[in-house]
TIVEX-745591 format. One record per residue (C-alpha): residue in one letter; x, y, z negated; residue number from 1. Coordinates in nm, 2 decimals. Layout:
<lumdos>
lumdo type=A	px=X	py=Y	pz=Z	seq=NUM
...
</lumdos>
This chain:
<lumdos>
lumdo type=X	px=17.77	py=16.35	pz=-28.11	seq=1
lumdo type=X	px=18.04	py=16.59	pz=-28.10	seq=2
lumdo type=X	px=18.31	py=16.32	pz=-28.05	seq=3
lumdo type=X	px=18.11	py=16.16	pz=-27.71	seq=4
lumdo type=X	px=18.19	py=16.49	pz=-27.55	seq=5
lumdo type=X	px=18.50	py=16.63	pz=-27.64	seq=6
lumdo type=X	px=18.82	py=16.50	pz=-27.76	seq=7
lumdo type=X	px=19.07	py=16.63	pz=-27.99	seq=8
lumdo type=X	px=19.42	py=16.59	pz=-28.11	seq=9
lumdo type=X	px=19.23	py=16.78	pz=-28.48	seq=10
lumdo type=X	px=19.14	py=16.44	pz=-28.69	seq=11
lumdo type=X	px=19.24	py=16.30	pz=-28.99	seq=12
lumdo type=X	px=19.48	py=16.04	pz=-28.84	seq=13
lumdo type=X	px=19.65	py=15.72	pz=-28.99	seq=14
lumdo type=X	px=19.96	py=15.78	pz=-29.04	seq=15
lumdo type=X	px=20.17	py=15.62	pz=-28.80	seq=16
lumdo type=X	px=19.95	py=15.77	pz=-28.55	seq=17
lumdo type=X	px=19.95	py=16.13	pz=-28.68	seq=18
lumdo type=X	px=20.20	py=16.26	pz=-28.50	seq=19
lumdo type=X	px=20.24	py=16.33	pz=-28.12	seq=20
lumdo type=X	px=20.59	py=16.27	pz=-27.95	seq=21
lumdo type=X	px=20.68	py=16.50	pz=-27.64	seq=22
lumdo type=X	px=21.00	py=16.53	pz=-27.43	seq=23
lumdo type=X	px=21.24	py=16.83	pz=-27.32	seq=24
lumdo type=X	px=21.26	py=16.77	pz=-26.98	seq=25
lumdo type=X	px=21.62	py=16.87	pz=-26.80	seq=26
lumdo type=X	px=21.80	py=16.79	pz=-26.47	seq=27
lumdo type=X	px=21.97	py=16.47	pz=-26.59	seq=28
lumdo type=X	px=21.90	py=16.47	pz=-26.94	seq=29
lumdo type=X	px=21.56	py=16.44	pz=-27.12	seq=30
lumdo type=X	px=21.52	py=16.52	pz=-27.57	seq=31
lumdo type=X	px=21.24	py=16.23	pz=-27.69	seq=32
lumdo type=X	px=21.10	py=16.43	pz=-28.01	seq=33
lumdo type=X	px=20.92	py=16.19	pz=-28.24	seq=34
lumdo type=X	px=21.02	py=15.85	pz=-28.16	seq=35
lumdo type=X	px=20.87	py=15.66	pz=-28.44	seq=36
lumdo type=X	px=21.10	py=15.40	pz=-28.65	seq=37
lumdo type=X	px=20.83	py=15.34	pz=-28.91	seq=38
lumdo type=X	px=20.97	py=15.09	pz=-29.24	seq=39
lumdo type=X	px=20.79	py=14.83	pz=-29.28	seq=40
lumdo type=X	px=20.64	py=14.62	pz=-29.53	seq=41
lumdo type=X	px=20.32	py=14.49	pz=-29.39	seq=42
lumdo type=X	px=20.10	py=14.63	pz=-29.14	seq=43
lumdo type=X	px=19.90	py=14.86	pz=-29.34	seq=44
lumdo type=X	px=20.23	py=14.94	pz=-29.58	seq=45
lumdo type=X	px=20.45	py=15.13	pz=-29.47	seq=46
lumdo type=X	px=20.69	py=15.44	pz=-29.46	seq=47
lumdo type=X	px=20.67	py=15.64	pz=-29.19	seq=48
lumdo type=X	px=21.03	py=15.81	pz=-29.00	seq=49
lumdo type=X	px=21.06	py=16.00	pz=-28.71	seq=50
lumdo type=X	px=21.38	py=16.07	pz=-28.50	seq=51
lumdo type=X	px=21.47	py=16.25	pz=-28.20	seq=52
lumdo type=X	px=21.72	py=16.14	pz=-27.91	seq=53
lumdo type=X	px=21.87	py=16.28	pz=-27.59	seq=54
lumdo type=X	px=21.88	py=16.02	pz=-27.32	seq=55
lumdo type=X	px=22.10	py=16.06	pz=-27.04	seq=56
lumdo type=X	px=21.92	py=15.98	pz=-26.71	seq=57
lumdo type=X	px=22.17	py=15.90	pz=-26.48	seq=58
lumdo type=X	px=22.24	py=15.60	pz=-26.79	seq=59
lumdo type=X	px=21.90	py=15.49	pz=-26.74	seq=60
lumdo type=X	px=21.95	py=15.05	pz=-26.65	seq=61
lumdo type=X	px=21.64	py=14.86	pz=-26.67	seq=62
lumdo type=X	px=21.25	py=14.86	pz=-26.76	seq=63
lumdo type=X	px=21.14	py=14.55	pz=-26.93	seq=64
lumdo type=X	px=20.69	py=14.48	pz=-26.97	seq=65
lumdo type=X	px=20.59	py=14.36	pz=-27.29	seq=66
lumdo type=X	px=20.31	py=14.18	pz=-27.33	seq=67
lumdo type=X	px=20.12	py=14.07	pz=-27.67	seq=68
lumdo type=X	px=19.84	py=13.87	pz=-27.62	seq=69
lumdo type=X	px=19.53	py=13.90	pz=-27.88	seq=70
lumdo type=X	px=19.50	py=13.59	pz=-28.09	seq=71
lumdo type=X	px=19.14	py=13.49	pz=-28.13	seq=72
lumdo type=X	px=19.15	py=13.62	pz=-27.76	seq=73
lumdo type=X	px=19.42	py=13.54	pz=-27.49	seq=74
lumdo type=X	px=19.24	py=13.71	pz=-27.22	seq=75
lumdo type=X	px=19.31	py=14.03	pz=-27.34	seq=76
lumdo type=X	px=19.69	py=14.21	pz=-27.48	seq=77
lumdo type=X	px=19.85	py=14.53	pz=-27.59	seq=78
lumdo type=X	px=20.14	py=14.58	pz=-27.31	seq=79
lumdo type=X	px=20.40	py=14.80	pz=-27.32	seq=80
lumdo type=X	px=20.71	py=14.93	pz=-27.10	seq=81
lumdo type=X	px=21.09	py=14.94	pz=-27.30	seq=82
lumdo type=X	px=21.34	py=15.16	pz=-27.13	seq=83
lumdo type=X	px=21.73	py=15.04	pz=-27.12	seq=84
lumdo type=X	px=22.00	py=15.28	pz=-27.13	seq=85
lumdo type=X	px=22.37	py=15.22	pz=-27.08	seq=86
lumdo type=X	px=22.45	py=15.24	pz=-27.42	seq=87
lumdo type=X	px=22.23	py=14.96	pz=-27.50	seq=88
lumdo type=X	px=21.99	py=15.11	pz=-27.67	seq=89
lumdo type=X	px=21.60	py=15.07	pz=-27.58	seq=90
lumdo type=X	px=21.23	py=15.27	pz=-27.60	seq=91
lumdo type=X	px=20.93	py=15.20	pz=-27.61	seq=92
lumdo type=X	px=20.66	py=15.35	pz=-27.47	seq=93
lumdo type=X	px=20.29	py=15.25	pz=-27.56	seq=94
lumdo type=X	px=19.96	py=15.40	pz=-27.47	seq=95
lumdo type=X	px=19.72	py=15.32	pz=-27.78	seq=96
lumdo type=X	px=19.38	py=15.38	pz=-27.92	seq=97
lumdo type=X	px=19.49	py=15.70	pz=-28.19	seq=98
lumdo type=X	px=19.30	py=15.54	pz=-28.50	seq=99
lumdo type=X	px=19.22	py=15.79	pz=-28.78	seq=100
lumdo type=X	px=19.25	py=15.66	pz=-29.15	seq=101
lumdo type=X	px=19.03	py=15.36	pz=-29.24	seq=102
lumdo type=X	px=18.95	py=15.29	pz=-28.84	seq=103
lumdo type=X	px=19.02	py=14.99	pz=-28.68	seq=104
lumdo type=X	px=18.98	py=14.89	pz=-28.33	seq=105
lumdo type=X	px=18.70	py=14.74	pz=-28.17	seq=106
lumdo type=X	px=18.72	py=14.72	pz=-27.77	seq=107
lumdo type=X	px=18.38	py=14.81	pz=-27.80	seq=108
lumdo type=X	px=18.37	py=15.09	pz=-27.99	seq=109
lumdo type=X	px=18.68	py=15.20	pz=-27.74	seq=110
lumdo type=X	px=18.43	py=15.21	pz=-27.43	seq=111
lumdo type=X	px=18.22	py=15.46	pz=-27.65	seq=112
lumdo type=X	px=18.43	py=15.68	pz=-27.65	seq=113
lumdo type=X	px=18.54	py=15.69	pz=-28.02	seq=114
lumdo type=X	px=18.94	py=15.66	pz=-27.97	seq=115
lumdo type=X	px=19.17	py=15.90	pz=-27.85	seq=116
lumdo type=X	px=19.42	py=15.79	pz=-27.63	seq=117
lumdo type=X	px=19.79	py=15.85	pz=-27.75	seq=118
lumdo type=X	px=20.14	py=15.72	pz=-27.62	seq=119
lumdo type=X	px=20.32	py=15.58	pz=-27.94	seq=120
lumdo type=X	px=20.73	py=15.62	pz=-27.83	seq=121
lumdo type=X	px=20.87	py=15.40	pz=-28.08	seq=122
lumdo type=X	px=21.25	py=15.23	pz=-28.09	seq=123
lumdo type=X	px=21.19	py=14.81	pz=-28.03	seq=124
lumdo type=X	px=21.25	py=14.77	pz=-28.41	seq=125
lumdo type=X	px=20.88	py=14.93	pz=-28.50	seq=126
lumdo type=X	px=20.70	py=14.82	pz=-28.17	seq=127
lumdo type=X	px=20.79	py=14.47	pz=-28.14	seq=128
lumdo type=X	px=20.89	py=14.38	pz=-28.54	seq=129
lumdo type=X	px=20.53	py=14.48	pz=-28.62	seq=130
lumdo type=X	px=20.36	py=14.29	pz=-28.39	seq=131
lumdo type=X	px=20.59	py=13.96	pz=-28.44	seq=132
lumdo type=X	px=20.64	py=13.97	pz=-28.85	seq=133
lumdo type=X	px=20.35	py=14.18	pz=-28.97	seq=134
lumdo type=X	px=20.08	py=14.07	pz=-28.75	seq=135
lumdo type=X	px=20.21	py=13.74	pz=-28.66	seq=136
lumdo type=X	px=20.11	py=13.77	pz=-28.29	seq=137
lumdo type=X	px=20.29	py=13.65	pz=-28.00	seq=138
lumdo type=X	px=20.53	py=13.88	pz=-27.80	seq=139
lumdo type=X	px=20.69	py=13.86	pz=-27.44	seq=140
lumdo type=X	px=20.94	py=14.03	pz=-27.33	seq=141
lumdo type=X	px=21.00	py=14.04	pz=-26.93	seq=142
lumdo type=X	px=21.29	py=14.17	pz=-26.72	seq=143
lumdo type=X	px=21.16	py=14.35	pz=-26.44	seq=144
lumdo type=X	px=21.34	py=14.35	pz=-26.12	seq=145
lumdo type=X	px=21.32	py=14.79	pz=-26.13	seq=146
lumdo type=X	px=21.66	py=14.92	pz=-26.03	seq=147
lumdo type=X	px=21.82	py=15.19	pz=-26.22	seq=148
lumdo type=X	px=21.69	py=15.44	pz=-25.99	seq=149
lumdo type=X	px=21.33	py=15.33	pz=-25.98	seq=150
lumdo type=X	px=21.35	py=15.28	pz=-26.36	seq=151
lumdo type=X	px=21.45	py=15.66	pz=-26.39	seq=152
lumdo type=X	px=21.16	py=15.80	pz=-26.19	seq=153
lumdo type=X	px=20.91	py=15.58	pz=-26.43	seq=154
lumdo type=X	px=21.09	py=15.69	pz=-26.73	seq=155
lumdo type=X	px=21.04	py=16.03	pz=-26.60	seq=156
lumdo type=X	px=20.69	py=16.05	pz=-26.52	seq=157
lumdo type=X	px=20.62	py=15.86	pz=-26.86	seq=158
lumdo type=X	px=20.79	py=16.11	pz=-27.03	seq=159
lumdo type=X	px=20.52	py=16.31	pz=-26.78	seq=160
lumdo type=X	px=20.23	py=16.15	pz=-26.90	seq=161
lumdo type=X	px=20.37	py=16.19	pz=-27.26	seq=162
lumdo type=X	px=20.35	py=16.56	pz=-27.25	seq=163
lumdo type=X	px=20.05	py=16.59	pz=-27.06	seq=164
lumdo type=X	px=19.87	py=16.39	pz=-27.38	seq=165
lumdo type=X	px=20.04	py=16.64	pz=-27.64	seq=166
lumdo type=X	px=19.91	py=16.94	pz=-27.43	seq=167
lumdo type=X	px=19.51	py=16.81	pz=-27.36	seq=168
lumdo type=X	px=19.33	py=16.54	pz=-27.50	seq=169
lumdo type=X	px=19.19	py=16.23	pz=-27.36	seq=170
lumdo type=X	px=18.93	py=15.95	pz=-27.49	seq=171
lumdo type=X	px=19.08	py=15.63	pz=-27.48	seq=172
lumdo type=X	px=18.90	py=15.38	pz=-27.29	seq=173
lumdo type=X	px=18.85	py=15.00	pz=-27.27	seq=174
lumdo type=X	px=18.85	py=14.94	pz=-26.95	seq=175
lumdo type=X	px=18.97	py=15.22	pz=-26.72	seq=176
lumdo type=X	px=19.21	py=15.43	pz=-26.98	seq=177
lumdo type=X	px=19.36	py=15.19	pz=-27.18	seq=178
lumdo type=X	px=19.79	py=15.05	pz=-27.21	seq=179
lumdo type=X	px=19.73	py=14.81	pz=-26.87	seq=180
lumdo type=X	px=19.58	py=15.12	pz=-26.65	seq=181
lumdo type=X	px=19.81	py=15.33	pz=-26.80	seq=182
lumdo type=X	px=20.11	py=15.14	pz=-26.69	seq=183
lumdo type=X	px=19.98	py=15.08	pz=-26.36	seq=184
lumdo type=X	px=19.89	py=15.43	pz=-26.24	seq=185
lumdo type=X	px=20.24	py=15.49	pz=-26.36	seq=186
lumdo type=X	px=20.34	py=15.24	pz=-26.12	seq=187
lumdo type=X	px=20.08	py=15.34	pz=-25.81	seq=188
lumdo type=X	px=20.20	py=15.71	pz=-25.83	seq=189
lumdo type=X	px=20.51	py=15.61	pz=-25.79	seq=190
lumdo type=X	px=20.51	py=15.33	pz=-25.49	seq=191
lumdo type=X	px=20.13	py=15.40	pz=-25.40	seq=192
lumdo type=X	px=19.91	py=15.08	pz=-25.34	seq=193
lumdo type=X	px=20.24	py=14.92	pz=-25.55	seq=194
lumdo type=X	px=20.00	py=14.71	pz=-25.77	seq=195
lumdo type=X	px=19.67	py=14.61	pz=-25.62	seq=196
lumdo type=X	px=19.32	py=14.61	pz=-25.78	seq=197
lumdo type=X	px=19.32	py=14.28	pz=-25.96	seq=198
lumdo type=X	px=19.10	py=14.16	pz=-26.26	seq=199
lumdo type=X	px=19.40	py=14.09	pz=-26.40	seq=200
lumdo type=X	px=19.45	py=14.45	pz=-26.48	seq=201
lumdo type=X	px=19.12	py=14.48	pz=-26.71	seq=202
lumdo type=X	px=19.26	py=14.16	pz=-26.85	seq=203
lumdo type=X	px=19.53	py=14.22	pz=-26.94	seq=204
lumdo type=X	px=19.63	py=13.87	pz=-27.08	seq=205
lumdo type=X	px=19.69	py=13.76	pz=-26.78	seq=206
lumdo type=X	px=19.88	py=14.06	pz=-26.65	seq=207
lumdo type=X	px=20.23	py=13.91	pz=-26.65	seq=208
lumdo type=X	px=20.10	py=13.65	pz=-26.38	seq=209
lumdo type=X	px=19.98	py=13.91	pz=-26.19	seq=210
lumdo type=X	px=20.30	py=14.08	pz=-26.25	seq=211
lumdo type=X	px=20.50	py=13.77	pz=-26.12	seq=212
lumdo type=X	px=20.27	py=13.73	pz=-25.82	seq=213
lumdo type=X	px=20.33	py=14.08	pz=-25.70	seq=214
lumdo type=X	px=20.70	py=14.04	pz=-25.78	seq=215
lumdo type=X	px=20.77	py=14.30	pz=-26.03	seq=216
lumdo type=X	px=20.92	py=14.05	pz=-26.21	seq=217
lumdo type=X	px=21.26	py=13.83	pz=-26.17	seq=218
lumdo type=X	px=21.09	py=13.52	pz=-25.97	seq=219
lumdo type=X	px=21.38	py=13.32	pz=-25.97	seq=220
lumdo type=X	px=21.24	py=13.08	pz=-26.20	seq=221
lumdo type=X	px=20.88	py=12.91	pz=-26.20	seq=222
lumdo type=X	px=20.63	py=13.16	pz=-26.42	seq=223
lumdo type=X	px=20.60	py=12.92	pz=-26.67	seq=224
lumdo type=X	px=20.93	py=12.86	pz=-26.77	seq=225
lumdo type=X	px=20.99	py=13.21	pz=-26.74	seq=226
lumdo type=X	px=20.68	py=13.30	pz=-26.98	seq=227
lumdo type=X	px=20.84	py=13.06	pz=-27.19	seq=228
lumdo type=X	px=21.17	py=13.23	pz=-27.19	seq=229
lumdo type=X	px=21.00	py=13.57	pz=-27.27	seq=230
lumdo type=X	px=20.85	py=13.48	pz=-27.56	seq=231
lumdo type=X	px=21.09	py=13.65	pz=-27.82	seq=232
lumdo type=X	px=20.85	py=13.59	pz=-28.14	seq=233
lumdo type=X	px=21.10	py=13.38	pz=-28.36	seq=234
lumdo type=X	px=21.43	py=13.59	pz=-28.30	seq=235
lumdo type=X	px=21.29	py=13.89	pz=-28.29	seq=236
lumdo type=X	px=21.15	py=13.83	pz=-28.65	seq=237
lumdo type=X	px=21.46	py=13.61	pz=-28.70	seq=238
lumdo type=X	px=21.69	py=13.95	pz=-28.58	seq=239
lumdo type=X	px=21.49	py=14.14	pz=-28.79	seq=240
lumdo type=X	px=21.77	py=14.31	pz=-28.99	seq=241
lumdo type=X	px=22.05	py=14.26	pz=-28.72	seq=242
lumdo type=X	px=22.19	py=14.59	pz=-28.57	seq=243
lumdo type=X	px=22.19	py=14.37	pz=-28.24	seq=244
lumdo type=X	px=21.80	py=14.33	pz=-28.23	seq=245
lumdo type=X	px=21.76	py=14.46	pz=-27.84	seq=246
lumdo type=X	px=22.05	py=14.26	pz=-27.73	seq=247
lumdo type=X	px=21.97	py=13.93	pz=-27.95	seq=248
lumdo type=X	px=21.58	py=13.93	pz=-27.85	seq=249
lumdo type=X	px=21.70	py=13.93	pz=-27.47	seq=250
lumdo type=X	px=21.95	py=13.64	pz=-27.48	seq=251
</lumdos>
């Protein structure tokens, strides 16, 4: 009963959820602590590495939305923001269900309250190799149309949110705490009324359209062929070993 009323960053985690990034925070420069770059072998085997990196905000290029629909459910998807820097390298930011060893997710059990919400920062290797090659699910990868300067002040109240998380726990919650709600209040706070309440937000497999419509998104082509040009599943897992991943998986 405990759990129903108070959350807590003191549980015995799985392992690639065991441990909390947070940022230094400076005038043009901001220290990511604990980006995970976990080894893979399947999706329950694996080793699990850490690093840290200074990024340098005024290097800060473009955000990209990833979405990864659910299999035996379209309707619903993890999404996910990856942040580009000049020196091409990428981030990804995540807000997940924190799982403890032997738990798996239900999107039932997460509107009882039984998940802790965490934000995973991993590199695109781990967050997107993971979901392609171990999982065998579907990923998208779409440009948004966020200059530099807009994509700087979401990187920097993610990185926000990120230590907010490490300092006080939150329950994780289907519907109105969840990666889609997450990403959106990031978005409102920012530009307020920027994206409007749409069902399309609690279902999230159909937030790229809503995306599109609202023109976050590059619009220049029709949504379908640019969903089918976001779909990076075969050269991400193709790429998997190439020092070129980011750039390959965007060509």
């Amino acid at each position: 009963m405990s759990r129903l009323l108070t959350p807590s960053h003191d549980r015995d985690w799985s392992p690639d959820l065991a441990v909390l990034p947070f940022a230094d925070i400076g005038e043009d420069k901001v220290t990511v602590r604990n980006i995970r770059h976990c080894a893979y072998e399947s999706d329950s085997d694996y080793a699990v590495n850490y690093y840290d990196k200074q990024f340098d905000l005024r290097k800060t290029r473009s955000v990209d939305f990833i979405i990864v629909p659910f299999k035996d459910t379209p309707s619903l998807a993890h999404t996910m923001l990856s942040f580009g820097f000049e020196d091409g390298e990428h981030v990804v930011v995540s807000a997940e269900a924190r799982l403890e060893k032997g738990e798996k997710y239900s999107p039932i059990l997460g509107e009882l309250r039984q998940y802790e919400l965490m934000y995973v920062v991993a590199d695109e290797r781990d967050a997107i190799l993971r979901r392609t090659k171990h999982r065998d699910a579907d990923v998208y990868v779409y440009r948004t149309i966020a200059t530099p300067e807009q994509t700087r002040e979401l990187f920097l109240d993610v990185m926000r949110r990120v230590n907010e998380l490490a300092e006080v726990p939150e329950f994780y919650d289907t519907l109105s705490n969840n990666c889609t709600t997450n990403i959106v209040r990031h978005l409102n706070r920012i530009r307020p009324g920027r994206v409007p309440y749409d069902v399309r937000t609690l279902l999230p497999g159909f937030s790229d359209g809503l995306a599109y419509e609202i023109g976050l998104l590059d619009t220049s082509l029709p949504f379908q062929e640019a969903r089918r040009r976001a779909r990076v599943t075969e050269i991400a897992n193709q790429s998997a070993d190439s020092p070129h991943f980011s750039a390959l998986i965007r060509r």
